[in-house]
N, C-alpha and C positions, 0 to 999 in steps of 0.2 A: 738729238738724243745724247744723254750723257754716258759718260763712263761710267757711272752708277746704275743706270738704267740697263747699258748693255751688259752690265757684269750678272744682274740679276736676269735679263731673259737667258743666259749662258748655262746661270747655273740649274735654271730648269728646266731647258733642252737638256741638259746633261744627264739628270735623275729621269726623265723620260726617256731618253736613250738607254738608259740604264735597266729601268723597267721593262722596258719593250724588246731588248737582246732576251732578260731574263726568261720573259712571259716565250721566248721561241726554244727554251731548253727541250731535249727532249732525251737526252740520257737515262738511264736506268742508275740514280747516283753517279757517283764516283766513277765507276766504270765507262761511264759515256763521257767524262771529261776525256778518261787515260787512252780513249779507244778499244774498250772492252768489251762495244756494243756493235753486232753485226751491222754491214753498213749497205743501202739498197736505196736505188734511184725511188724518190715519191714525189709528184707533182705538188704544189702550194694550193691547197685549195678553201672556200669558206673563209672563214677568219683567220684561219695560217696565213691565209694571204694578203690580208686585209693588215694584218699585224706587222709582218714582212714591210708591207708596202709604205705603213705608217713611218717604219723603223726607218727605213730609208729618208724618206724625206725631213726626218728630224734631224739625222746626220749630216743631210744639206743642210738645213738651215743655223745646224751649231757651227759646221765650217765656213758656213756665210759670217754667223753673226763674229767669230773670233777672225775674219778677214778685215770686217767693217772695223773691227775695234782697232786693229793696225793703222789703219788712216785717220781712226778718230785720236787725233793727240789733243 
């Protein structure tokens, strides 16, 4: 695999990672970034969790692939 190769699957785990934090927003605006928004335990269920679970593993595989790139000189 090259450096080129690795650089491009990196940069789009990245925008997937990106999309899939997004996609788990659930603030009321602005307010739910600042903590505006009442806050109460809710299980992950259906595709919350399914999304959740995606998220996770695209963040292993972006701190795999920028580990792999370290040894790849």
């Amino acid at each position: 695999m090259t450096k080129e190769t690795l650089s491009i699957i990196q940069i789009v785990l990245s925008v997937l990672v990106v999309i899939f934090i997004l996609l788990q927003q659930k603030g009321e605006g602005l307010s739910g970034i600042f903590g505006g928004m009442g806050e109460f335990y809710a299980t992950r269920r259906g595709l919350e969790k399914t999304i959740f679970i995606i998220t996770i593993v695209l963040v292993f595989l972006l701190a795999a692939s920028v580990v792999a790139g370290l040894f790849l000189v």
